[in-house]
C-alpha positions in Angstrom: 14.1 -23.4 -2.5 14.2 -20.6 0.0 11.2 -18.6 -0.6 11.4 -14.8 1.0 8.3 -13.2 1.2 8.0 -9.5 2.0 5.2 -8.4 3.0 5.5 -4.7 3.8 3.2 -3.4 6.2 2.2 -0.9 4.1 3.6 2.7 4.3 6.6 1.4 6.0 8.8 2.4 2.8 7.7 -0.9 0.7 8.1 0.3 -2.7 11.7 1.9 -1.9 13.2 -1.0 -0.4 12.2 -3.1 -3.6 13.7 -0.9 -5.4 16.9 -1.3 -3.4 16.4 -5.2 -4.3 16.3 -4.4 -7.8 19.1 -2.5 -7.3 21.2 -5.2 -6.3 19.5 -8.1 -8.5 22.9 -9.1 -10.6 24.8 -9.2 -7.6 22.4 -11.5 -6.1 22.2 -13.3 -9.0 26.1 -14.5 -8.7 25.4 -15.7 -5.4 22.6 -17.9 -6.9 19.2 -15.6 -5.2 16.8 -14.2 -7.6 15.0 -11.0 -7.4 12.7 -11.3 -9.6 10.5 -7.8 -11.5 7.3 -7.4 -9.3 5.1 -7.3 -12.7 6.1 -11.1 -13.1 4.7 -12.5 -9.7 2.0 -10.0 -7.9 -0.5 -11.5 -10.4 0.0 -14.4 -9.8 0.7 -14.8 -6.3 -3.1 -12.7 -5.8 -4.4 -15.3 -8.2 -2.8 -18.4 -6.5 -3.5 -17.5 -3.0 -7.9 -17.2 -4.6 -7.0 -20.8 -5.9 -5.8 -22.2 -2.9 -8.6 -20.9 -0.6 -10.7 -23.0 -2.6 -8.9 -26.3 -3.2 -5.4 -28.7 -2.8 -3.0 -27.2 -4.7 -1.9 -29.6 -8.1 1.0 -31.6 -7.9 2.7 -29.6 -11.2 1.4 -26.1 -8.8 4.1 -25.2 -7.3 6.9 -25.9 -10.6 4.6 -23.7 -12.8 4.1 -21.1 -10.5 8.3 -20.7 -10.2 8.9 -21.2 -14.0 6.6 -18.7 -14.4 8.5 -16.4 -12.2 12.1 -17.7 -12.7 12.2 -17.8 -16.4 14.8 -20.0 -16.4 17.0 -18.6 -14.2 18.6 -20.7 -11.6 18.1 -20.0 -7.8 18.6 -21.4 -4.7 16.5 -18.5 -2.9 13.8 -16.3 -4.3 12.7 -13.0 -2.9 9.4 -11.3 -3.7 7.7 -8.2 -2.3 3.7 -8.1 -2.5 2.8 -5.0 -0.2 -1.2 -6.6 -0.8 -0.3 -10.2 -0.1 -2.7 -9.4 3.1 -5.2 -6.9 1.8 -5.4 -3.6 0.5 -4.8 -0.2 3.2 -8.5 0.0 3.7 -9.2 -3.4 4.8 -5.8 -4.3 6.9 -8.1 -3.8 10.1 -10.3 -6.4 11.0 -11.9 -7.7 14.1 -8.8 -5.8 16.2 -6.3 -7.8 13.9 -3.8 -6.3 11.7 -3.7 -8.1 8.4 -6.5 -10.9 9.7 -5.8 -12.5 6.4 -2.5 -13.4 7.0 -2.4 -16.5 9.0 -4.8 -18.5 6.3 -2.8 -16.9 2.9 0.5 -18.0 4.8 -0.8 -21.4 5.4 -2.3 -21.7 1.9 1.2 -20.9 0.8 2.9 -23.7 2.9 0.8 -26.1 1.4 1.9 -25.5 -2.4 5.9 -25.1 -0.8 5.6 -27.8 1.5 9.1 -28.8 1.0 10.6 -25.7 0.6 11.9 -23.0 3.7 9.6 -20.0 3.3 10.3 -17.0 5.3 8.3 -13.8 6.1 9.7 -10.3 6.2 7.4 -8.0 7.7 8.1 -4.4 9.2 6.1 -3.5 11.8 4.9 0.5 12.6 3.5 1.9 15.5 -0.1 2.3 15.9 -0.4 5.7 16.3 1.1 6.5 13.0 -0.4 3.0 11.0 -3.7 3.3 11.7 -4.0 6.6 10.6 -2.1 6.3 7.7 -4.4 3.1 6.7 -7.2 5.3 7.5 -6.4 8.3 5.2 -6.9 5.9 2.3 -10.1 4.7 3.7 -14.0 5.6 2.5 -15.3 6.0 6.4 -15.2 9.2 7.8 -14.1 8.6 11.2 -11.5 6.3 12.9 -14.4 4.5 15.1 -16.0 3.0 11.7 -12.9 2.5 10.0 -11.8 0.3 12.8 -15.4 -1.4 12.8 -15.6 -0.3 16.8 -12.4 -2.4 17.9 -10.2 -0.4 20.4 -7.0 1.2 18.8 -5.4 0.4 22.4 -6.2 -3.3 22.3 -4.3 -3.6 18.7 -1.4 -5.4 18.9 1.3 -6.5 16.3 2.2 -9.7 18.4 -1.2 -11.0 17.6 -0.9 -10.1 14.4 2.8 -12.3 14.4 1.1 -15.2 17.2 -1.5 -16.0 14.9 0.7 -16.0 11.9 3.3 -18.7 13.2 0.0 -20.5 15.0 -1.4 -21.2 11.4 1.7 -21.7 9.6 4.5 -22.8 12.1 7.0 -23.9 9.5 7.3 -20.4 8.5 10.3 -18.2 10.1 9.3 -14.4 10.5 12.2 -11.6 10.2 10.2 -8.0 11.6 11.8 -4.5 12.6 10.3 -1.4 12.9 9.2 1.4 10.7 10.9 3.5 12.7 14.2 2.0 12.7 14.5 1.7 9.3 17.3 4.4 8.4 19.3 2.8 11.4 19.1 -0.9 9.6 17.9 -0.3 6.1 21.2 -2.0 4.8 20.8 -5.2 7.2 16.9 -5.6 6.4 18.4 -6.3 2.3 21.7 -8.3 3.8 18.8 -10.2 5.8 16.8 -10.8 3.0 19.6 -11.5 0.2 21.1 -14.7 2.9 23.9 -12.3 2.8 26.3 -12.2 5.9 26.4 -9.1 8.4 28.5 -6.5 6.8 28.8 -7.8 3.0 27.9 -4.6 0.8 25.0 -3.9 -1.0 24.2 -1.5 -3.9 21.4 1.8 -1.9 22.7 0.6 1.8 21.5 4.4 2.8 18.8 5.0 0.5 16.3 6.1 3.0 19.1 7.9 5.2 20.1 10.4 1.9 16.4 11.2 2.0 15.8 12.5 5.5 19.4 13.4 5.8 21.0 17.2 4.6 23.1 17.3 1.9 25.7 18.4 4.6 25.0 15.7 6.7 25.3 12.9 4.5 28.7 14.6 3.1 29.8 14.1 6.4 28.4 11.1 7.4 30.4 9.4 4.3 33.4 11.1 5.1 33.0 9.7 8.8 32.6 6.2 7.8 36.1 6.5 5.1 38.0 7.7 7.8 36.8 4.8 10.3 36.3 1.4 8.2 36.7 -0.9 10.6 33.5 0.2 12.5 31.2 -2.8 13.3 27.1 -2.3 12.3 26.0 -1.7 15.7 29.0 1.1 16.0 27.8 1.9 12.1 24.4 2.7 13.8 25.2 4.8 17.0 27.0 6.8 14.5 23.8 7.5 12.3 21.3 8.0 14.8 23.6 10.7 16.0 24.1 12.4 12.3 20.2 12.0 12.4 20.1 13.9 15.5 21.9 16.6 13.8 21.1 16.8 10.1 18.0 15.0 9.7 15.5 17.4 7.6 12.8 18.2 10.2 10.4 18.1 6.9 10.8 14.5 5.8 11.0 12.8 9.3 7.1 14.6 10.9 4.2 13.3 10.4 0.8 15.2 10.1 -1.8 12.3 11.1 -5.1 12.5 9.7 -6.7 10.7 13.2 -10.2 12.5 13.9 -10.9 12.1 17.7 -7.4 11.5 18.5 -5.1 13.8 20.9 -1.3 13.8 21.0 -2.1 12.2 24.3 -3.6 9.0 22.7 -0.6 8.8 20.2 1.8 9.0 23.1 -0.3 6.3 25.0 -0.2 4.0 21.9 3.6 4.8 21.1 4.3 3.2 25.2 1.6 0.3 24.5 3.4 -0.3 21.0 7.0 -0.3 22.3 5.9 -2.6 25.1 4.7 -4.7 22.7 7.8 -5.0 20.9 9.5 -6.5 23.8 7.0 -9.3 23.3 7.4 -9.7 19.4 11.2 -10.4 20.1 10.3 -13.0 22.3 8.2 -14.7 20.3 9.9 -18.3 18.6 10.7 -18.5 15.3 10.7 -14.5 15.3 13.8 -13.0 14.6 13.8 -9.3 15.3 15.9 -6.6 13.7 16.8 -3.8 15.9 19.3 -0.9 15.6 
């Protein structure tokens, strides 16, 4: 079995892009992947993952777990989405680590799949944006406390992603950024269908129609029926340059709730965060989505 987890982050457009999975779930199904409702396996994953902290999994684990899920439907690949597979918002941050949890959950979970290829799909977000969106959800009242005195400038996602494939080293990572996403929304599903580059999908410019005008995305589809033998990275010049022009101001800012913080220290953690995505595409076993 091919196992895809996605993990979010959170607020990196989680919920939308399962719905995009939905969206294409018969399709899948003819090429033998299952997308499987979210109500069937969050459960049970969160209950699983309590087990496994405690003890060796059972023998029978693992076949119950996807009967439970499958319900008799055949797959060679499974993909499921649990945005608190890690912990919840308010907790993501701990001892300067995002999602600490993660490299013990992951390695819990190669246990009960020891023979199986499990892969992670994680976006990544800048910093500057993530911890205050984490922190709007949170019950302390300043970002110092929230982050339990670690430095927001000592955070990095490659640690996050080191100490994940440190832990569980069978386990291939697939990351992009936030950011990107209306640039490679299509290729993040293609990616995690085991479809090839350029097969179509069902919603391949969900999130562009969103932060797109009316207008713009008229044109934009009118652009790509008069050019169809454009390849994706020509596909993506051409949207980041509709962006530029039609992209609805509204849906694409940001007002951070970040007590203490200037636009000085998001610009210095937007450089320190870029940097370090240089260093996350280095990484083995990491494949990196960019635009």
């Amino acid at each position: 079995m091919q196992l895809v987890l996605h993990a979010g982050a959170h607020f990196t457009e989680e919920e939308r892009l399962v719905r995009c999975l939905l969206r294409n779930k018969e399709d899948f199904s003819r090429r033998g992947v299952a997308v499987p409702g979210p109500g069937k396996y969050r459960t049970l994953l969160k209950e699983t993952l309590a087990a496994l902290q405690d003890a060796q999994p059972a023998e029978d684990a693992r076949e119950v777990l996807l009967d439970l899920i499958l319900d008799d439907e055949n797959a060679d690949r499974m993909i499921l989405s649990h945005m608190f597979l890690f912990g919840a918002p308010r907790a993501c941050v701990r001892n300067g680590l995002i999602y600490e949890a993660a490299p013990a959950r992951l390695a819990d979970l190669s246990r009960l799949f020891v023979h199986d290829d499990i892969e992670l799909f994680l976006a990544v977000r800048n910093p500057g944006t993530f911890l205050p969106a984490l922190f709007e959800n949170a019950p302390q009242e300043d970002m110092n406390a929230f982050l339990r005195g670690a430095d927001p400038f000592a955070i990095r996602w490659s640690d996050t992603i080191n100490a994940i494939r440190t832990a569980a080293p069978n386990i291939s990572i697939t990351t992009w950024c936030f950011e990107d996403m209306p640039m490679i929304w299509a290729q993040i599903i293609r990616e995690m269908g085991g479809l090839e580059h350029g097969e179509k999908i069902v919603g391949g410019f969900d999130l562009l129609s969103d932060i797109m005008s009316k207008e713009g995305m008229q044109r934009f589809r009118t652009y790509l029926k008069s050019h169809p033998t454009m390849t994706e990275m020509q596909k993506r010049r051409v949207i980041a340059a509709f962006l530029d022009k039609f992209a609805i101001e509204d849906e694409i800012e940001e007002e951070l709730n970040a007590p203490g913080w200037s636009e000085e220290t998001i610009d210095a953690l937007t450089d320190l965060y870029e940097e370090d995505m240089h260093h996350v595409a280095r990484i083995p076993g990491v494949t990196f989505i960019a635009p």
